[in-house]
C-alpha positions as CSV (number, residue, x, y, z in Angstrom):
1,X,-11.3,-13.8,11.3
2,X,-9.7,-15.2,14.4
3,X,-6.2,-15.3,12.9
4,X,-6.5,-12.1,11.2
5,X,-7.0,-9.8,14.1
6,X,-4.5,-11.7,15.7
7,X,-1.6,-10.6,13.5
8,X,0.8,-7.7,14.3
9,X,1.3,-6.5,10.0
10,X,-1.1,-3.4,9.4
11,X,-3.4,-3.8,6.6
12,X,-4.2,-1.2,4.5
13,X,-6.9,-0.7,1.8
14,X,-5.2,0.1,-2.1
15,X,-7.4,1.8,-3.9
16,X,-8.8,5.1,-5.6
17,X,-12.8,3.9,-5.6
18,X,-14.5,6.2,-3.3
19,X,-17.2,3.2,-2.3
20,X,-14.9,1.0,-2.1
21,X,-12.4,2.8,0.2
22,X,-15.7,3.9,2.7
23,X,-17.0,-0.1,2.5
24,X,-13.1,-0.9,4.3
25,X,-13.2,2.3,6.7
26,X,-16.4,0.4,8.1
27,X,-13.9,-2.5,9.0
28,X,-12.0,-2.7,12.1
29,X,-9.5,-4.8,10.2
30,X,-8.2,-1.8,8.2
31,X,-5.8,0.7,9.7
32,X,-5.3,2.7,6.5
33,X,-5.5,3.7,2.9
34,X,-3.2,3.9,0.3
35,X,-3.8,5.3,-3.6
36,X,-1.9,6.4,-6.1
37,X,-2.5,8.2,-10.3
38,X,-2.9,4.6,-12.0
39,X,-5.3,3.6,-9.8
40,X,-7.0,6.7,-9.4
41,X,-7.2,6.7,-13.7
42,X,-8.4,3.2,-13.5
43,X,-11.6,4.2,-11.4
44,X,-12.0,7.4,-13.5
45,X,-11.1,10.1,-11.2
46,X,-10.7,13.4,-13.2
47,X,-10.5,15.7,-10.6
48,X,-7.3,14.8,-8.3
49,X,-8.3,17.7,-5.2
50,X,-12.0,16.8,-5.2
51,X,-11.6,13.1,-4.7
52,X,-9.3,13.4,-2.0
53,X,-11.7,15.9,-0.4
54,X,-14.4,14.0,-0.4
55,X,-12.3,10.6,1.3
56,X,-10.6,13.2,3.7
57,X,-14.3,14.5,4.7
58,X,-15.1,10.8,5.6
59,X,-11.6,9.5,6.6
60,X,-10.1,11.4,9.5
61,X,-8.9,9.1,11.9
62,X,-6.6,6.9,9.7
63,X,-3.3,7.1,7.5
64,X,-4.3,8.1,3.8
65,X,-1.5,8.7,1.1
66,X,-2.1,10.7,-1.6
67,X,1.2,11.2,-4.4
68,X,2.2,13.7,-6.4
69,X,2.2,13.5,-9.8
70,X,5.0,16.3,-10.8
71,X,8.3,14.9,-13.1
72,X,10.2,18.0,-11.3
73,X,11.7,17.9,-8.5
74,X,10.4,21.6,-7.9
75,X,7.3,20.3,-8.5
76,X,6.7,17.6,-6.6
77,X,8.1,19.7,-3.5
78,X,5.5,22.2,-4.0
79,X,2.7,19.3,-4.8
80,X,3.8,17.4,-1.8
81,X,3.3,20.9,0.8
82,X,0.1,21.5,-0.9
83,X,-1.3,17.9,-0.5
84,X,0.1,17.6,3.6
85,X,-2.5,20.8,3.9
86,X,-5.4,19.0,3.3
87,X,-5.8,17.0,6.4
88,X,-3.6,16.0,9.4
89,X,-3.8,12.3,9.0
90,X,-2.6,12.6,5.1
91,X,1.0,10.8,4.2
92,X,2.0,12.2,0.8
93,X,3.6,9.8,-1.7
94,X,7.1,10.5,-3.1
95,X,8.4,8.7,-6.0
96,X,12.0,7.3,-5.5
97,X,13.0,9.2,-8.3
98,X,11.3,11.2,-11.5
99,X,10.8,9.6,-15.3
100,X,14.6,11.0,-15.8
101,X,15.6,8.5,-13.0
102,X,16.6,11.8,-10.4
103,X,16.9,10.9,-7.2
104,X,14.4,12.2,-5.1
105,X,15.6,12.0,-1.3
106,X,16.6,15.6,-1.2
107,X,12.9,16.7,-1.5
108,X,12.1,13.7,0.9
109,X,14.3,15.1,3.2
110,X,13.4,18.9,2.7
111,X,10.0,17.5,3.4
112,X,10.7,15.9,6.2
113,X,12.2,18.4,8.1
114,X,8.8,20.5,7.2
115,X,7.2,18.0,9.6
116,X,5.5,16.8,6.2
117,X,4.6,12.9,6.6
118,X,6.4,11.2,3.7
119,X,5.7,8.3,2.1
120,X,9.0,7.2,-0.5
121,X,7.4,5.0,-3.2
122,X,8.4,2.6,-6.0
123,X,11.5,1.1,-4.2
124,X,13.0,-2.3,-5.7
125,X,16.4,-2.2,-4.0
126,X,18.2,-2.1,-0.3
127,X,20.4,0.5,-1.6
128,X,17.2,2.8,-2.3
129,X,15.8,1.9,1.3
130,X,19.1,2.8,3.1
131,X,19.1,6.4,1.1
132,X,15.0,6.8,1.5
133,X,15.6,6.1,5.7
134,X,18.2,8.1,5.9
135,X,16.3,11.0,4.0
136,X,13.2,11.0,6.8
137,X,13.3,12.8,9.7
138,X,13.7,10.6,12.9
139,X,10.6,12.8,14.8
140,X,8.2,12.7,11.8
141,X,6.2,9.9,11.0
142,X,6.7,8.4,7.5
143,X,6.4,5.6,5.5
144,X,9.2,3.2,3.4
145,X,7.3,1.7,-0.2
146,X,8.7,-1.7,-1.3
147,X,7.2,-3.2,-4.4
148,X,7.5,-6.8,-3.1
149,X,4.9,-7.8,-5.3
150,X,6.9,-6.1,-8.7
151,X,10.0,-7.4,-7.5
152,X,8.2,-10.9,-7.4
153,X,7.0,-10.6,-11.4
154,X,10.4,-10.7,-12.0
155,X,10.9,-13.9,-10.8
156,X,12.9,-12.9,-7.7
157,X,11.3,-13.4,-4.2
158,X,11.2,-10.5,-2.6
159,X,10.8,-11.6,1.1
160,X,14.8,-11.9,1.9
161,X,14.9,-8.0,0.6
162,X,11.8,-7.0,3.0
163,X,13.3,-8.8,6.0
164,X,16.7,-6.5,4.9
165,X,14.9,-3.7,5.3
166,X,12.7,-4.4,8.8
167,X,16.2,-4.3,9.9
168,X,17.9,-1.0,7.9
169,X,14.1,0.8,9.3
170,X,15.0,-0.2,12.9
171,X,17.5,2.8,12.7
172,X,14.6,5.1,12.2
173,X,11.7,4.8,15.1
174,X,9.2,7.1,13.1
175,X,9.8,5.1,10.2
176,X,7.4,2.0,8.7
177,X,8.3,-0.6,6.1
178,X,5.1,-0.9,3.7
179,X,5.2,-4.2,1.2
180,X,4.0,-2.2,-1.7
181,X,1.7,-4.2,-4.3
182,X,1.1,-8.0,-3.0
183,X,-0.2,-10.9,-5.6
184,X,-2.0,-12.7,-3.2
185,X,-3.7,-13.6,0.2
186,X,-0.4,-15.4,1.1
187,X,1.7,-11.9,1.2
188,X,-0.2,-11.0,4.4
189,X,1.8,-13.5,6.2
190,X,4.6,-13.2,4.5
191,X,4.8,-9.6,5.8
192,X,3.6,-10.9,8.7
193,X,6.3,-13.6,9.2
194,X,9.1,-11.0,8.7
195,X,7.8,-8.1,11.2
196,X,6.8,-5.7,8.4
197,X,4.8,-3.0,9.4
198,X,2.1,-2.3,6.8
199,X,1.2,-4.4,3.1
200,X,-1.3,-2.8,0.8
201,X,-4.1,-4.8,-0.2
202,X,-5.8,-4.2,-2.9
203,X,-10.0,-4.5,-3.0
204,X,-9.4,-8.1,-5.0
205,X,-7.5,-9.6,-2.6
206,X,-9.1,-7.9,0.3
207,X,-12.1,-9.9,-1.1
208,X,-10.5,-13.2,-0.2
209,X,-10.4,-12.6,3.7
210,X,-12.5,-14.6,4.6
211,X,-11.2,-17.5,3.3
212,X,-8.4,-17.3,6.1
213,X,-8.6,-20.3,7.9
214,X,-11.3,-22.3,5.9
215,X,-11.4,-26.2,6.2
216,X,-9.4,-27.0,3.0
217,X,-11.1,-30.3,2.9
218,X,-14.5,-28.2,2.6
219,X,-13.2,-26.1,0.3
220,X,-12.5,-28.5,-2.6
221,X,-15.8,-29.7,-2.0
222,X,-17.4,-26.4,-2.7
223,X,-14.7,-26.0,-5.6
224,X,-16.0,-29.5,-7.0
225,X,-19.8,-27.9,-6.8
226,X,-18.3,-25.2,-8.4
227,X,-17.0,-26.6,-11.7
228,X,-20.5,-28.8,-11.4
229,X,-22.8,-25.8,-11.4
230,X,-21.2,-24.0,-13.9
231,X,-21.2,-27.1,-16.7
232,X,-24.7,-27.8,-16.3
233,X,-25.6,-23.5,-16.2
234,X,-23.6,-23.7,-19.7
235,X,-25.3,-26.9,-20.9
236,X,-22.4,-28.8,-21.9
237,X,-23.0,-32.1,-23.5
238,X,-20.7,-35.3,-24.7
């Protein structure tokens, strides 16, 4: 773990499991928590308030975002002041725009200058992280979304983008650059490499920490045993 705490990126835990989310608050390693409506639907949470209650009961001394879930603007306005009530650590999650494809930094920016703690979500481009910086408020804390990992299903690599925008958040102090969704282990240091700020990790990958830094010549050997083990548990035959 040597070369983990030794790197300057934030990690953050992605995810809506309650167990889950308490098992990372235990380690020192993770300086904040990220969710969002998929994954809350994928671990079965019905009740959006009660969840976030009972993580906010446990949580208190770390980032959490929690987003809205309006399609109006209106909405997500009065979502996003109602969510920044429940706890003083809580970063509420702003879209980049609605369904329709409405731009969303004007509530971003009314938000902002509430003193609420944004967190713009869903960016793919530079032109949506110039607007999104410009929208936060220079004394509030807040957070900048980039899907590097989306952007990098579509066969683009994402890093030149997120080293782009390190530099278009330098204009902001208050301001961090998250890399939104990684694939793998690897993205750590690739955020790393570039002077991001924060990458969300999902439970999957955060599984595969300890594997920083492991003899590579050991681990082929335990990959060999592997593939060994699990032919004779099948009992193949030739």
């Amino acid at each position: 773990m040597t070369r983990l705490e030794s790197l300057n990126v934030k990690i953050f835990a992605d995810g809506a499991d309650p167990s889950a989310m308490l098992e990372m608050y235990s380690k020192p390693y993770i300086k904040g928590f990220t969710t969002n409506p998929t994954l809350m639907r994928r671990a079965g949470i019905s009740n959006y308030k009660a969840f976030a209650t009972e993580i906010l009961a446990r949580i208190r001394d770390r980032p959490v975002s929690f987003e809205v879930f309006s399609d109006e603007l209106s909405g997500m306005e009065r979502q996003a002041l109602e969510i920044a009530d429940w706890a003083n650590n809580v970063y509420v999650k702003i879209p980049v725009t609605n369904t329709k494809g409405e731009p969303t930094y004007n509530v971003v920016r009314r938000l902002a200058s509430r003193g609420v703690k944004v967190n713009v979500t869903a960016l793919m481009t530079l032109p949506q992280v110039r607007e999104a910086v410009s929208a936060l408020n220079p004394e509030v804390a807040g957070y900048i979304s980039v899907c590097a990992g989306r952007i990098a299903d579509t066969g683009v690599d994402p890093l030149p983008l997120m080293a782009a925008a390190v530099h278009l958040l330098a204009t902001n102090p208050k301001a961090e650059l998250i890399w939104a969704s990684p694939r793998e282990l690897l993205n750590i240091f690739h955020a790393e490499r570039i002077g991001c700020h924060v990458i969300t990790v999902t439970h999957d990958i955060l599984g595969k920490l300890a594997l920083i830094g492991r003899d590579l010549d050991e681990y082929s050997l335990a990959t060999v045993k592997m593939f060994r083990s699990d032919a004779v548990a099948a009992g193949f035959s030739l």
